[in-house]
N, C-alpha and C positions, 0 to 999 in steps of 0.2 A: 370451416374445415370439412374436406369430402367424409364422410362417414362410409366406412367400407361394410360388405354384408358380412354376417354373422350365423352362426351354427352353434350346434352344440358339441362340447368337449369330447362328451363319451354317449353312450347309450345308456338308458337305463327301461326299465317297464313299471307301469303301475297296473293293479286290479280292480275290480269291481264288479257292480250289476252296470244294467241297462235301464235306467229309469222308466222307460214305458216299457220294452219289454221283460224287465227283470233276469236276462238270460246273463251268467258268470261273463265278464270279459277280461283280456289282459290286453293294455294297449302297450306296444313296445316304440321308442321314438328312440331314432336315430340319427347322428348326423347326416347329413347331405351336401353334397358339391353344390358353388357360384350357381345361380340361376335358377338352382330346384325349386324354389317356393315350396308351396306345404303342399302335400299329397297323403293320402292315404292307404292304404294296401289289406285286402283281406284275404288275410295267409290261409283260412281255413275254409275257402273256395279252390276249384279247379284254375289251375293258372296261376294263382296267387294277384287277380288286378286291383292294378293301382287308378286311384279315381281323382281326378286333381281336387284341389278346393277353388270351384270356380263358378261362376255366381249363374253361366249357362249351365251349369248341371244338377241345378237345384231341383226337385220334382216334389216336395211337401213340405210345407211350412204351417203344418196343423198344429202342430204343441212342439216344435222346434225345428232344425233348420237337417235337409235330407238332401244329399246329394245321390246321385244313379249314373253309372256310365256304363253300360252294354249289359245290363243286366243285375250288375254290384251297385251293393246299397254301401251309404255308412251315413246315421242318423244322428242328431244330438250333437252336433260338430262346433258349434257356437261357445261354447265356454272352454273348449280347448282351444280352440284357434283364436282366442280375445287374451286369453293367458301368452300365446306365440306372441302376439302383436304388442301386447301390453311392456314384453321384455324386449320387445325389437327385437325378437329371433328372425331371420329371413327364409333360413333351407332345413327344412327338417323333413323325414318321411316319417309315416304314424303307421304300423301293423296292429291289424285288429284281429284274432280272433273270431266275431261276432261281428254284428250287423251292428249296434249300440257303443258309443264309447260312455267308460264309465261317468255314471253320475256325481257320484262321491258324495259332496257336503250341500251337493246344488250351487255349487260357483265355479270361480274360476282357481283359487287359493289353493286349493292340493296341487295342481297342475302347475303353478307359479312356483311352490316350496319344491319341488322335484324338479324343474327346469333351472331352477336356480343350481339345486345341490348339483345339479351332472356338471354345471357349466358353461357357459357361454364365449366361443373362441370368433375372433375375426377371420373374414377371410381374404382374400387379393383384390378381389373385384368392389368397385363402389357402389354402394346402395342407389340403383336408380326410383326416385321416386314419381310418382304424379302429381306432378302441382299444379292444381284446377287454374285453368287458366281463365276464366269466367263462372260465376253463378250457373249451379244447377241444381234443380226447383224439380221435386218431386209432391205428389199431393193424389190425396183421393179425400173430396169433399164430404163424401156422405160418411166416411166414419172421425171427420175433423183430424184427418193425418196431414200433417208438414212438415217436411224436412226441404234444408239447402243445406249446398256446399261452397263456400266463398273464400275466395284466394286466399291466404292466408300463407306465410314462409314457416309452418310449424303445424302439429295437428291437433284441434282442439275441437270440444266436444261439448253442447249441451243437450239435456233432454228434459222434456216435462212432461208429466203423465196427469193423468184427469180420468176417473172412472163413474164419475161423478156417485162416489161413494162417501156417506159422513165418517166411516170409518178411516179410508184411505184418501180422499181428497184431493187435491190438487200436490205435486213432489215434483221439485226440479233436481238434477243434477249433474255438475257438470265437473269438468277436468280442463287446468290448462295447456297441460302437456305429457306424454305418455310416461314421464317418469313418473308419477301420480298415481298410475293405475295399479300398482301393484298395493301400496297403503290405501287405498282410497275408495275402490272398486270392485278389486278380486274378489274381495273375501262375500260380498254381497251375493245371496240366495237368490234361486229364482221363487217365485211367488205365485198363487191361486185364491182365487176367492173358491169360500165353504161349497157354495151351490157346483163352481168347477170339477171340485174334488169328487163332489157326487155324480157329476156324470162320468167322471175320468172314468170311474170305477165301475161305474153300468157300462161302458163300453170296453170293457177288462183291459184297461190301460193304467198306467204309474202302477205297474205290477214291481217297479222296483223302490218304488216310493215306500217312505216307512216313518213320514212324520219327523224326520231326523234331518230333511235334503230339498226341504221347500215351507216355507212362511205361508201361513192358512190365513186367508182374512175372513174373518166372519160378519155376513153383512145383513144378518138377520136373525130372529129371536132364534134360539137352539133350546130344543127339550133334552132336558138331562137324558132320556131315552138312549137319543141320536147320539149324544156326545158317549156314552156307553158300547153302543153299537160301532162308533167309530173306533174308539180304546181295540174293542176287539177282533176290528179289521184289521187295524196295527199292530195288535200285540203288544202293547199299552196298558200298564194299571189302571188310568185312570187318565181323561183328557179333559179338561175345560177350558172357558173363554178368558179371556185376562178383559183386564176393564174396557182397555183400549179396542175390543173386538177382534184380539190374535188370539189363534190357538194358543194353547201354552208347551207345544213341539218346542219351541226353538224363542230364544230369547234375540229381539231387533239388535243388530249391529252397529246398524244406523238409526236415526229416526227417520231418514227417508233411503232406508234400506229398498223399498222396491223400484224407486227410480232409479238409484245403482244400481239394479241388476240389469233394470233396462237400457242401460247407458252401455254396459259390459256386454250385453247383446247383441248390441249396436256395432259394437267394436269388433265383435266377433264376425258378425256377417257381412262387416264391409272389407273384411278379410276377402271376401270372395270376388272382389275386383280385381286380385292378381298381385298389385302392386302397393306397397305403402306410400301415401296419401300427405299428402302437405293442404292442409283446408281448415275452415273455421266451420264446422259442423250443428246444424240444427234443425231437433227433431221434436215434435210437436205427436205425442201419442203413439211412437214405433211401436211396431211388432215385427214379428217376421216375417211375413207377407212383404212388408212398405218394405224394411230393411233391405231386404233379396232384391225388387224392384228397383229401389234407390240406386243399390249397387251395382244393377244390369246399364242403366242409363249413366252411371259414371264408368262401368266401363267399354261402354260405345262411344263415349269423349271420347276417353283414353284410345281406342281405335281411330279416333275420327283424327286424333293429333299426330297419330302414328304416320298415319295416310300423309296429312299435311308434312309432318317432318320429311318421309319420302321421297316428295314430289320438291321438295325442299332442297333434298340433295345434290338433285340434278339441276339447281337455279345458277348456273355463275355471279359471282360476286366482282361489281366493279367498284374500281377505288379511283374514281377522277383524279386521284393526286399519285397516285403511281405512274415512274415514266412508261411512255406507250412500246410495245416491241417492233411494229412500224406505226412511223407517221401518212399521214394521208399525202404527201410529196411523197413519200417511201413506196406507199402501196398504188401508185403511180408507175412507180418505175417496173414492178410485181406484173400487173396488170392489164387488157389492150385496154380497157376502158379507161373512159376520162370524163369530164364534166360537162356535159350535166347530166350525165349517165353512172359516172363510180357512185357506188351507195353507200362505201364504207369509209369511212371518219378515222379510225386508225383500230391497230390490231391489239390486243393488252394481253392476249395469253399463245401460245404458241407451243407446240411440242408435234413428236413425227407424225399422231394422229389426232391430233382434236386443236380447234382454234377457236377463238374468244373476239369479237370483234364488236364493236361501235358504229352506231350511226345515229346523229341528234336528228330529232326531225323538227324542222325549220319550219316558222310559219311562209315564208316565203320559196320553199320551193314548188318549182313550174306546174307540177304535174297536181297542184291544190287549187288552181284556177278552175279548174274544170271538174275537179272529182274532190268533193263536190259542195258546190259554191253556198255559202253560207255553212254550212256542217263540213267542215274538210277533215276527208281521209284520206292516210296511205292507201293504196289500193294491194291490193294482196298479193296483185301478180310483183308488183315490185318490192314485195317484202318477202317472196321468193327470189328476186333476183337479187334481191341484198343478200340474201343467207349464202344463194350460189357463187356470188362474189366473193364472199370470207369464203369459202369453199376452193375459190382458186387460188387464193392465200395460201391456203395450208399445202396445198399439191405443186402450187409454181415458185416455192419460196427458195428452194434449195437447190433450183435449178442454174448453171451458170449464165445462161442467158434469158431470163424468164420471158422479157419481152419480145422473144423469139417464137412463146408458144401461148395458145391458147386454149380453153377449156369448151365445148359446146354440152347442151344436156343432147340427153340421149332419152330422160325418162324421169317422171316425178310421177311418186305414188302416197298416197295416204296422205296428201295436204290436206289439212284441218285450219281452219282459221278460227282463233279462239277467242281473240278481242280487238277492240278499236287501237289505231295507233293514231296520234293525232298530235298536232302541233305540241312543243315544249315537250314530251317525252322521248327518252334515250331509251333504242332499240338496243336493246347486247341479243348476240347472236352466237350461240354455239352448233359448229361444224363437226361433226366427229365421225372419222372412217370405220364402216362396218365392217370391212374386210380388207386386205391388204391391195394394193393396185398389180393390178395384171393386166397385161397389153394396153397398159392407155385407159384404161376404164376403171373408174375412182367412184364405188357404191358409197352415201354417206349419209345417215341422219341429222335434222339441222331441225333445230328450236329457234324459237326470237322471245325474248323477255321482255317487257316495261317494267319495272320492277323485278316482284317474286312473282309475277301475271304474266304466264305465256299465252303469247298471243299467235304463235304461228308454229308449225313442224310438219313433217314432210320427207319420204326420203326420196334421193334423189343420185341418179347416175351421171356423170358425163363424162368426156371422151376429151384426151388428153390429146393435142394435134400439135404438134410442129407446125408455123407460118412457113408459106414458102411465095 
């Protein structure tokens, strides 16, 4: 069943800090019309610009994921936009305040409980997805990253992490489908090892951190000193290790709470492809570097398939078992030519400007003796004159005495020959008038297909003559 796109009911706003910069924010989400996808808007800039969430306008992925378009930042976008995905929202706009969306608990679960309570309405238009239509293999060796994406009619997800820590160890996890994420995922923290936090904070960042919004792994002996000194960078009574080598901030959700988060991560940033994703996903060590990456190269398929559907558009479609709209007796009587000169086989589409016409190519026609002998090809000039043949179809068909007039060129410009035509292959040829006919003279673009494979086009003039 088509799944149509999806909004939200009403507006609502949430607050907070900014996890690295610590500055107040208020982020306001609000519905959005068919096609909006996620965007974001920083109302408390000149202009108020909106910055799409799009995987070319990523410019940092240091300690989370930064998008920039002309100047406007909005930073830390990955847990709200995995929260969007996770509930199949499709069009929402986000206002910020600030450079920073808020951090909150360090997941995605505030943002899923307030997504939820506003609403979620359908909307007219159907959900267009991407459905990877082959494997695509992302990788950077020397830090052991891999991830693919492999067809799949549903979106699913695993990831494994390895930091080759005794503390933290090797953690898979996975989802198999995105009703999942909201029990399963959301509510997972993003995570730092001890030694991270200490530089975080030598380079005056997680200024909105507070021990409350990220899982601390400790992966090495701590002197009571340091864990003191950290208490009172917090504003904490009292901080120590739990046996397992976690700070004692925040009690595990999971026991493999940090690969959830990396999975939600995951989800978040492949948000920035544009489109919701039909694939079997796997990821070998993400961060957000790979992730942003990953997602730039699926959405360059996604371009590449666009392109192909395009050119797709313009391929005519023949159905051998539909009656023809002339027969080759027919386009006989249409046309001066006759055999072993008519080139066209019979007509199958027909209207005031554009014609659709056949010609099987035969291992035995004349003109294969010669051109050329062991490797036989059509020759080009006469798969111009097959197109300009369907061409006098279209112009002498509604004439009452056709065989009274004939068609001469005048002028062929832009021929391109783009592939071999060769024995057993049916040439279909579309004819279509660029301009309307004046005095006799009939301007017209003309293709030749082997398949979805054009192999010829050209545009082409001639001159409409009464026989006399």
């Amino acid at each position: 069943m088509e799944k149509l796109q999806t909004t939200l009911k009403q507006s609502f706003s949430i607050s907070g800090v900014g996890l690295h910069t610590g500055i107040p924010v208020t982020m306001t989400f609000l519905p959005a019309p068919e096609d909006h996808g996620y965007k974001f808007q920083r109302i408390d800039l000149e202009g108020q610009p909106i910055i799409e969430a799009d995987a070319d306008l990523v410019t940092d992925v240091s300690r989370g994921t930064t998008l920039e378009k002309d100047g406007a930042k909005v930073s830390t976008v990955e847990h709200v936009l995995a929260a969007l995905v996770g509930l199949e929202i499709d069009n929402v706009l986000m206002q910020l305040d600030a450079v920073e969306t808020p951090i909150m608990d360090g997941s995605s679960m505030p943002y899923v409980e307030r997504l939820r309570a506003a609403g979620i309405v359908e909307q007219k238009k159907p959900r267009i997805y991407f459905e990877v239509p082959s494997n695509i293999a992302y990788a950077e060796p020397e830090r052991g990253v891999e991830m693919i994406a492999m067809p799949l009619d549903d979106y699913r997800l695993t990831v494994m992490i390895d930091y080759n820590s005794p503390v933290l160890g090797s953690q898979h996890a996975s989802i198999s489908e995105l009703s999942e994420f909201a029990d399963e995922i959301a509510s997972c923290r993003t995570f730092c090892f001890l030694h991270e936090l200490e530089m975080l904070l030598e380079h005056d960042l997680i200024k909105g951190g507070d021990l409350n919004n990220a899982i601390v792994v400790v992966d090495r002996v701590v002197e009571e000193k340091e864990l003191e000194h950290l208490a009172g960078l917090f504003n904490k009574p009292k901080v120590e290790v739990k046996q397992e080598g976690i700070l004692n901030n925040v009690d595990l959700r999971f026991q493999n709470e940090p690969a959830r988060h990396k999975l939600l991560d995951l989800i978040g940033d492949l948000a920035l492809v544009g489109r919701p994703i039909k694939a079997q996903i796997m990821a070998a060590r993400p961060g957000h570097a790979a992730n942003v990456a990953f997602a730039r190269k699926i959405k360059r398929m996604i371009e590449h398939e666009a392109q192909l559907a395009k050119k797709k558009e313009g391929i005519p479609e023949y159905d051998p078992n539909a009656p023809a709209v002339y027969t080759y007796q027919e386009i006989e009587r249409i046309l001066p030519h006759k055999f072993p000169f008519l080139l066209v086989d019979k007509i199958v589409s027909l209207d005031s400007s554009k014609v659709i016409a056949i010609k099987n190519i035969t291992g035995d026609q004349y003109f294969f003796q010669g051109h050329f002998p062991g490797e036989p090809l059509m020759p080009g000039v006469l798969q111009l004159e097959a197109m300009a043949q369907a061409g006098g179809v279209l112009v002498l068909h509604d004439k009452e005495n056709p065989d009274k007039w004939s068609t001469y060129f005048v002028k062929i410009e832009n021929a391109k020959f783009k592939g071999k035509v060769i024995p057993g292959d049916t040439l279909i040829i579309k004819m279509e008038l660029m301009r309307p006919i004046r005095r006799g003279l009939c301007l017209m673009h003309g293709e030749a297909f082997v398949g979805d494979r054009m192999v010829c086009e050209a545009d082409m003039m001639a001159q409409i003559v009464e026989n006399k």
